[in-house]
C-alpha positions as CSV (number, residue, x, y, z in Angstrom):
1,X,-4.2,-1.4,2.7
2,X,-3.7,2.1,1.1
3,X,-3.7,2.7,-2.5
4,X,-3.1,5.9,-3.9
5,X,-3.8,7.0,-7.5
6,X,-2.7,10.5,-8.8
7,X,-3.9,11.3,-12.2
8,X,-2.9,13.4,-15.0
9,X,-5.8,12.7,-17.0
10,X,-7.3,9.2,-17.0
11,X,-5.1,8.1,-19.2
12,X,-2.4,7.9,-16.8
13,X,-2.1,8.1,-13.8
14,X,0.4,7.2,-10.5
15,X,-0.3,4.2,-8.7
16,X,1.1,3.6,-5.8
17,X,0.2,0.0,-2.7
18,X,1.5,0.9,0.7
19,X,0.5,-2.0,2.1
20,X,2.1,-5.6,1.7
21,X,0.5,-6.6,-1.4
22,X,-2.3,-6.5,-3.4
23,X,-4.1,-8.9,-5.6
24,X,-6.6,-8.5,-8.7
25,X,-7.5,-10.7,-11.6
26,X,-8.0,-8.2,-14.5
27,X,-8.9,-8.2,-17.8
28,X,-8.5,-4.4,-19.2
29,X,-10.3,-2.3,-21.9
30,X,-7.5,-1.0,-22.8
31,X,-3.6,-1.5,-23.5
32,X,-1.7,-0.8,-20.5
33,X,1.5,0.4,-20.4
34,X,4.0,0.2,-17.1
35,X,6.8,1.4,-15.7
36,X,7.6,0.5,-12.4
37,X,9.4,3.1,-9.4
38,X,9.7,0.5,-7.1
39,X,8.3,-2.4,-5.7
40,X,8.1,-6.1,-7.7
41,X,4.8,-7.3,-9.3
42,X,3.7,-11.0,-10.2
43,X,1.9,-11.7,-13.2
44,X,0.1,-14.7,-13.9
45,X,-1.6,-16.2,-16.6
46,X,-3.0,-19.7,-17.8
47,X,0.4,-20.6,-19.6
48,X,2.6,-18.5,-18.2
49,X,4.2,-16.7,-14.9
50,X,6.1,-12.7,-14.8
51,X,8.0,-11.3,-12.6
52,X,8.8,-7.7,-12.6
53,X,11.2,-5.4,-10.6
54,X,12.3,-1.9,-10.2
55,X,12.9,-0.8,-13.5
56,X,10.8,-3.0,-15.2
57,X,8.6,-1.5,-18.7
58,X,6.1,-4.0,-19.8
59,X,2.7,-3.5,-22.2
60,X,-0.2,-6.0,-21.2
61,X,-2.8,-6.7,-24.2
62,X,-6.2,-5.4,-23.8
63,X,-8.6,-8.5,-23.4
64,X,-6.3,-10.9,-21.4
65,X,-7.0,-12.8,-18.8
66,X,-4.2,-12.2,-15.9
67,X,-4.1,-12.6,-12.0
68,X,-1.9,-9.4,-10.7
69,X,-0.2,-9.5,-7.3
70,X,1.8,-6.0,-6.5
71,X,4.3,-6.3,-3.7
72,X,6.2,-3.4,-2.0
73,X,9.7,-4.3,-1.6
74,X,13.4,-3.2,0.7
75,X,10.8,-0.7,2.6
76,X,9.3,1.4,-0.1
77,X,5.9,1.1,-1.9
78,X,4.5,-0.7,-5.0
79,X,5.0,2.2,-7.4
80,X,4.2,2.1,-10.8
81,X,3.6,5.1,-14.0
82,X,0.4,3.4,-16.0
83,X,-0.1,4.8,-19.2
84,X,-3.7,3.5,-21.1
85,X,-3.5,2.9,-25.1
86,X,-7.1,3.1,-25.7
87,X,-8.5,2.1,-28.6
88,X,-9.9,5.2,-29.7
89,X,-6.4,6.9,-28.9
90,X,-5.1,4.1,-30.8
91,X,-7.8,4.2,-33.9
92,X,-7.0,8.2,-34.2
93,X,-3.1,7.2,-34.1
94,X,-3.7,4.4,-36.7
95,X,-5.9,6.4,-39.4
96,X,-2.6,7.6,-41.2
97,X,-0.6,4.8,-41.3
98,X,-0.6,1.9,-43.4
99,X,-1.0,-1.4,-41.6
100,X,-1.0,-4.7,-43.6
101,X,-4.1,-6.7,-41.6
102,X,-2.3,-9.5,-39.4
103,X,-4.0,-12.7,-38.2
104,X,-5.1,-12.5,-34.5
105,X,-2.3,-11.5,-32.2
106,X,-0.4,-14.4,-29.7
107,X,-2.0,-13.8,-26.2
108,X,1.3,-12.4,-24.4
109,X,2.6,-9.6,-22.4
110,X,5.8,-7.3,-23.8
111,X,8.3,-6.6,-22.0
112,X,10.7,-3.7,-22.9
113,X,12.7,-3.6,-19.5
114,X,15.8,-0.8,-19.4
115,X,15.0,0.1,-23.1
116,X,16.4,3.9,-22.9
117,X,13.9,5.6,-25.0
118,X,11.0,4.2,-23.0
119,X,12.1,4.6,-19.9
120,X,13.2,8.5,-20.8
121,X,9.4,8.8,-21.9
122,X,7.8,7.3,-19.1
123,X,9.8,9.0,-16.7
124,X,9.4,12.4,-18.0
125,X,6.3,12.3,-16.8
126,X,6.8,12.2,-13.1
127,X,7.3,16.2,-12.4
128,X,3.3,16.8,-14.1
129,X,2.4,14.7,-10.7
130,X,3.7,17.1,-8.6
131,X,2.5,20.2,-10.7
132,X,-1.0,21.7,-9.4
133,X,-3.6,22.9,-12.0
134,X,-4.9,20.6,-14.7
135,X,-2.8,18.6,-17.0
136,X,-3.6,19.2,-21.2
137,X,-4.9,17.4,-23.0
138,X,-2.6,18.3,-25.8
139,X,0.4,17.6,-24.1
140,X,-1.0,14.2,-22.6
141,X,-1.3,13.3,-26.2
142,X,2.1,14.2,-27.3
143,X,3.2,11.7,-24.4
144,X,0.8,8.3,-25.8
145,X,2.1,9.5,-29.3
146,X,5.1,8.9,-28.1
147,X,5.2,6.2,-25.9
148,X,3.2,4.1,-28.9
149,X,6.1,5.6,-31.6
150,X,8.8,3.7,-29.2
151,X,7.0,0.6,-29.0
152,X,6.5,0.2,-32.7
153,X,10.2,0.6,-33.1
154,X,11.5,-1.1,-30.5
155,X,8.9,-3.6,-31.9
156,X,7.3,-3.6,-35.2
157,X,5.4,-6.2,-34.9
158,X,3.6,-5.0,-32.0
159,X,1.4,-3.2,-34.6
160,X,-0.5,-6.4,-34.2
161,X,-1.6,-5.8,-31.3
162,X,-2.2,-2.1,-30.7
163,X,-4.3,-1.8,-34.5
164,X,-6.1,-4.5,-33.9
165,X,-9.5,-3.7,-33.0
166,X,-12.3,-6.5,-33.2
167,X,-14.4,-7.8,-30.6
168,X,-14.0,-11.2,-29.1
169,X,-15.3,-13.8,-31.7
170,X,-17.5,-17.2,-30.6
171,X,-14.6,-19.2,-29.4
172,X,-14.5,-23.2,-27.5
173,X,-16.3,-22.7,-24.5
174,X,-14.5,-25.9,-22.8
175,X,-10.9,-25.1,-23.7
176,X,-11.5,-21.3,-23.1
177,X,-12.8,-22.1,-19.2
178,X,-9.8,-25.3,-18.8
179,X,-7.3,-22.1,-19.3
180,X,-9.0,-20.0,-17.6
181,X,-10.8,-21.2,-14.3
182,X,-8.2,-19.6,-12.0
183,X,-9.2,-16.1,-13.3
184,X,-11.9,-14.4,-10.9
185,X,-14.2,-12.4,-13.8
186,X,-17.6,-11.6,-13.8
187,X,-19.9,-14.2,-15.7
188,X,-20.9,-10.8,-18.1
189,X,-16.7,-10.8,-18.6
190,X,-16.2,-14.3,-19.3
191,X,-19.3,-14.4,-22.0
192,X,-17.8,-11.3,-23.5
193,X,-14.3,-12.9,-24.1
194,X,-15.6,-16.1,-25.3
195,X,-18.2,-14.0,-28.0
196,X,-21.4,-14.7,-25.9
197,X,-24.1,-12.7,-24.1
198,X,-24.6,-13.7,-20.7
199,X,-27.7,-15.8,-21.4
200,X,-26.1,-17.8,-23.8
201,X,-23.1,-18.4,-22.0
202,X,-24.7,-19.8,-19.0
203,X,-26.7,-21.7,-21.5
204,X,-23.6,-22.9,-23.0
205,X,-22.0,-23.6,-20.3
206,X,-25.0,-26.2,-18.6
207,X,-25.2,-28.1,-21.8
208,X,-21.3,-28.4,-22.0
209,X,-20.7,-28.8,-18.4
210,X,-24.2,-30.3,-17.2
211,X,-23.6,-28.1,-14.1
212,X,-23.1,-24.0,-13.2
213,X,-20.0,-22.0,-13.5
214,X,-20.1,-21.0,-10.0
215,X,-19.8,-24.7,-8.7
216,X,-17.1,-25.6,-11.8
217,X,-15.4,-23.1,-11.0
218,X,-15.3,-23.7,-7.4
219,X,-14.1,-27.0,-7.8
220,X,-11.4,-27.1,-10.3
221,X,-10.3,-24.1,-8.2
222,X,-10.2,-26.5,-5.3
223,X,-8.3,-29.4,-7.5
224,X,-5.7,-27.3,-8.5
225,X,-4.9,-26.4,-4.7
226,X,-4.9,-29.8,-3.9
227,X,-2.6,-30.8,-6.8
228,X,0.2,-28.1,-5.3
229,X,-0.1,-29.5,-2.3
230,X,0.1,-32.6,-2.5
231,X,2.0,-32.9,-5.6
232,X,4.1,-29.6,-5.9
233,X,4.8,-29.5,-1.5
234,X,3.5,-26.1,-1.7
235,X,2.3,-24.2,1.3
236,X,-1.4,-22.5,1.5
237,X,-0.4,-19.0,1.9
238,X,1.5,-19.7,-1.8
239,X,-1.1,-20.7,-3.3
240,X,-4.7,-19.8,-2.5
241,X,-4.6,-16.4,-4.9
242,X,-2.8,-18.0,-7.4
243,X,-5.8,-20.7,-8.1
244,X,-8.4,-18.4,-7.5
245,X,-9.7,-17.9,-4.3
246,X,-9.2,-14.3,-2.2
247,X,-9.7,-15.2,1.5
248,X,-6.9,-17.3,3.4
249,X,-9.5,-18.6,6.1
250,X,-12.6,-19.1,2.9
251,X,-10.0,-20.9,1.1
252,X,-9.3,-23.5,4.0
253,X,-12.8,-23.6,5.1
254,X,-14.2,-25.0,1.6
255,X,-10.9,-27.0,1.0
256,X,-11.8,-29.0,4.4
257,X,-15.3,-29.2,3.2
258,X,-14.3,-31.3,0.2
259,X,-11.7,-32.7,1.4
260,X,-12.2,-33.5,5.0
261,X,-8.9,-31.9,6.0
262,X,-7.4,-28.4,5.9
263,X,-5.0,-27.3,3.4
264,X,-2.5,-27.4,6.4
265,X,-3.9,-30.6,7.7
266,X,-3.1,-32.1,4.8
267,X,0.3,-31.3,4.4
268,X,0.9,-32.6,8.0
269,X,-0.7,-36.1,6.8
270,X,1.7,-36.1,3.9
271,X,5.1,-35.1,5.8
């Protein structure tokens, strides 16, 4: 696989998978903003399931939970403009303006697909790729300032999201990891979006689940593969990075060892 990444400054950059896809479960610092040049991308999350195209402008939250598969498509590259709203971009852009304090925002990605104005923004910036010499500062600013100036009024109530800048509180450990499970995130992650440390997640987590995360995990992982096969006729090549496991040959190898049968055993047995 070959992934290239041109930056103008760290805030954005050009991203760009060669190969025939590429999978990641994320959870990002920042806002991220996309535009995409080409390719389709396949965004999943506990409730819900994108799909984006050629074309396609969509915002994803900081702090959400989301399994990302980039495909290239009709012979060219995964190719995508990503623009990061930080939050102290965001707290600098937010010091002048009056925002009325909002309840905690709905988990959910924007989309602003073919909306003009954005697109025009986002695309202005693909000559600076091509330009040698560094990019300012300045002018890298003018760009977020107006990217987030689109949003809000394409959007108002995306204020919501973007000034909103708390931490994680203490949430339900057990209905926090039932959404979650698919979602491949460092322990550290998953105690910092349910407002724990790592000790007192783990110690959470034994006294909830009498058992560790890595073995929970492992096998509601496992269950849900065997529910889409059995239930949904699903093949294993359509599933295994969608419920949480990276490795085709891994992902048969401990589904047998549960099981007694291969994923593709299984399906045999069924047909």
């Amino acid at each position: 696989m070959e992934h290239i990444s041109r930056y103008l400054t760290k805030e954005i950059k050009l991203s760009s998978y060669e190969d025939k896809l590429f999978k990641s479960d994320l959870m990002f610092k920042d806002h991220i903003l996309i535009w995409f040049i080409s390719g389709e991308t396949k965004i999943i999350q506990w409730n819900r399931t994108f799909n984006f195209k050629t074309g396609d402008i969509f915002l994803i939250p900081r702090n959400q939970l989301a399994t990302i598969i980039n495909y290239p498509k009709d012979g060219l590259p995964h190719k995508s403009v990503v623009m990061h709203l930080s939050v102290e971009r965001l707290r600098k852009f937010y010091e002048k303006i009056d925002v009325k304090k909002r309840s905690a925002p709905e988990p959910k990605i924007y989309s602003f697909s073919n909306h003009p104005l954005l697109e025009s923004c986002m695309t202005s910036l693909i000559p600076y790729f091509n330009v040698m010499g560094e990019f300012p500062d300045e002018l890298a600013s003018l760009k977020i300032t107006e990217a987030i100036n689109i949003l809000r009024m394409i959007n108002p109530g995306v204020d919501s999201v973007l000034a909103n800048f708390d931490k994680p509180g203490k949430i339900d450990l057990v209905n926090f990891m039932e959404r979650n499970f698919m979602f491949n995130m460092s322990l550290e992650k998953l105690g910092y979006l349910t407002g724990r440390s790592l000790s007192t997640f783990n110690r959470d987590f034994k006294k909830l689940f009498d058992t560790t995360p890595q073995k929970w995990l492992t096998d509601k992982r496992l269950g849900l593969a065997y529910y889409h096969l059995t239930e949904k006729k699903k093949k294993p090549t359509e599933i295994y990075l969608e419920v949480g496991f990276e490795d085709l040959s891994h992902f048969s190898f401990i589904f047998k060892k549960k099981y007694g049968l291969s994923p593709n055993q299984l399906l045999v047995r069924l047909s």
